[in-house]
Structure formats: structure tokens, C-alpha cells
N, C-alpha and C positions, 0 to 999 in steps of 0.2 A: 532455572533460577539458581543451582545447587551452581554451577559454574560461574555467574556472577558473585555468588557469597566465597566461595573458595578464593577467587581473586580480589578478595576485601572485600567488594560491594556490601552492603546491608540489604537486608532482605525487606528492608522496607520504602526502598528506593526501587523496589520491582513492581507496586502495586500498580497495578494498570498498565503496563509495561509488557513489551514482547521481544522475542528475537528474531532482529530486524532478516536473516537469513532463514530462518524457518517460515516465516511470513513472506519472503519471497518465492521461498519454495510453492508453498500455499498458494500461493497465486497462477501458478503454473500445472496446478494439480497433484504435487508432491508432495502437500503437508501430511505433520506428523500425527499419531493418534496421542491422544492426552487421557491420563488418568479419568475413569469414572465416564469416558463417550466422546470426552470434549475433542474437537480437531482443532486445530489451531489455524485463524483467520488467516487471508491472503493479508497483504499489505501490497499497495501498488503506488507507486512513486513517476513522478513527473522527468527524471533523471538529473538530467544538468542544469535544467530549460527554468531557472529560479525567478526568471524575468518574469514567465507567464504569472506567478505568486499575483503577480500586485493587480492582475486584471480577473483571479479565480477568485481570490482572499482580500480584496483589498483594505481589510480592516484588521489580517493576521491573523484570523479565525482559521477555524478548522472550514475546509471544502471537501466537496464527492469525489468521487471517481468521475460521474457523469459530469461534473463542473469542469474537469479536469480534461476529458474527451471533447466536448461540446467547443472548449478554448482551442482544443489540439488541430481541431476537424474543422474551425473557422477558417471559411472560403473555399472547401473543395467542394468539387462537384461531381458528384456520385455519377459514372458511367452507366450508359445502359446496358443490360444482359444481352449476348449474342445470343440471337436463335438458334437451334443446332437442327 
């Protein structure tokens, strides 16, 4: 947050607020450690695919990740395991 106030921000426009690369890191296993234990949460994103929005959210709400899989994964059909 010391980087967003340095570059004007207000510190009060951070509440509830993350960095959106730190939080991608996290998601991948590389997040940081935070003051006092805390890690900092994954963030995981739909990418470019804004269309799916209106069929996870369609009221503009906040959706899961599972909302977000479950739309991704509509119509495939999970292969059976080969025996070895």
C-alpha cells in the first residue's frame, strides 16, 4: 500500500483492496508473507472471456471461482483413465 500512497493514492482508497500481481502470484503458489502471519490471498481471473460475466454474474455481483470453472468446463466430457 506504501507504493500506492507514494504515487498520490490515499491510503484510504486501499481498504479492502489488493495487489492485483501479488494476488496472481498467490494463486500460483508464490505469494507473499505479510506482517503479523498474514499471506496474501490468490486472486484468480476469468482473462479476457467478459462474455462468460453475464451467464456467472448476471446481476453484476461478485461470483466463485467454482461459478467461474463450472461455466469454463460446460460441455466437456471428462475422458476415461487408461489402464497401465
Amino acid at each position: 500500500m506504501a507504493a500506492h500512497v507514494r504515487k498520490g493514492g490515499t491510503l484510504e482508497k486501499t481498504e479492502g483492496r489488493q495487489c492485483l500481481c501479488d494476488g496472481l502470484l498467490a494463486a500460483v503458489g508464490l505469494g507473499r508473507g505479510r506482517p503479523r502471519g498474514v499471506v496474501e490471498p490468490p486472486v484468480v481471473t476469468l482473462g479476457q472471456d467478459l462474455g462468460s460475466l453475464r451467464h456467472i454474474a448476471p446481476d453484476g455481483g461478485e461470483y466463485s471461482v467454482e461459478a467461474g470453472v463450472r461455466r469454463l468446463s460446460a460441455g466437456l466430457v471428462e475422458e476415461a483413465s487408461a489402464s497401465v
